[in-house]
C-alpha positions in Angstrom: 6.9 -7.7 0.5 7.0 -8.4 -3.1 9.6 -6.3 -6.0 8.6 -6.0 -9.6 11.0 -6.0 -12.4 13.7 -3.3 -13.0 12.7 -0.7 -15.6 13.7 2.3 -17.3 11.3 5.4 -16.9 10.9 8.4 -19.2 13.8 10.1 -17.3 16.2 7.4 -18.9 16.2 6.3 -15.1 16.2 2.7 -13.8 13.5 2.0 -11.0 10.8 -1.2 -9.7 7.6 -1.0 -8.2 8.0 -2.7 -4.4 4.9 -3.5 -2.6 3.8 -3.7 1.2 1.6 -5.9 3.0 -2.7 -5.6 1.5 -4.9 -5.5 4.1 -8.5 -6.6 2.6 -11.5 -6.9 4.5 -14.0 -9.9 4.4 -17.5 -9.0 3.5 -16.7 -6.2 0.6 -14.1 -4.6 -1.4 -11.8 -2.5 0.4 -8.0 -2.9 0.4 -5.3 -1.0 2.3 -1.6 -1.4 1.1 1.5 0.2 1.1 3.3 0.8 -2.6 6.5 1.9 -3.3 9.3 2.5 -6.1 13.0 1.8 -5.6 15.9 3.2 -7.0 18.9 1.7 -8.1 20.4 2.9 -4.8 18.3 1.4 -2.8 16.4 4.1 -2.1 12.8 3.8 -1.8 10.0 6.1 -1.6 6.9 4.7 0.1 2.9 5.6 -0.6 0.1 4.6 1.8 -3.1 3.9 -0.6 -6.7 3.0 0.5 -9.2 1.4 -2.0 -12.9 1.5 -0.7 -15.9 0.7 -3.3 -18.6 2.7 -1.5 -21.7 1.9 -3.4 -23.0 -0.4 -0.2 -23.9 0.5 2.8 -21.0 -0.7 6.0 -21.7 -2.3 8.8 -19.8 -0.5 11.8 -17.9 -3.8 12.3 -16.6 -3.6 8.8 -15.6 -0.3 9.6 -13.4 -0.9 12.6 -11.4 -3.5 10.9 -11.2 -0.8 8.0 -9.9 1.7 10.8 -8.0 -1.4 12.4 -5.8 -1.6 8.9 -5.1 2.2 8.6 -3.6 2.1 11.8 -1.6 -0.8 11.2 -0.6 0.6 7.4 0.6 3.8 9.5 2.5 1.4 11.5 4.3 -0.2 8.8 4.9 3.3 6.7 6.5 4.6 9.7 8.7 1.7 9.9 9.9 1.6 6.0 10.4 5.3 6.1 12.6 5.4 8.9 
């Protein structure tokens, strides 16, 4: 996990940008990751985002590893919400 700078929002209100694991898959662009922004009590509220450039064609392989890192990106939401 990597953590951004502090800095102040609109809100006057001091927060970072703290990111989870990317999952990219060989063979074409497509990135799963986990995003998040913490507060200066710790508190941090987490975002499950999927990137997929679908202009070409998949193979079904490259699909199951896509399918592969959703699962595990539900995995690791489940365990930093908790």
């Amino acid at each position: 996990m990597e953590v951004e700078h502090w800095e102040k929002d609109s809100a006057d209100t001091w927060t970072r940008f703290v990111h989870g694991q990317h999952r990219s898959i060989r063979g074409y662009d497509a990135t799963v990751y986990l995003d998040g922004v913490q507060t200066r009590d710790g508190a941090v509220s987490w975002s499950l985002y999927v990137h997929v450039e679908d202009r070409e064609p998949r193979t079904a392989d490259q699909v199951r590893v896509l399918a592969a890192h959703l699962a595990e990106a539900a995995d690791e939401l489940d365990r930093v919400t908790r």
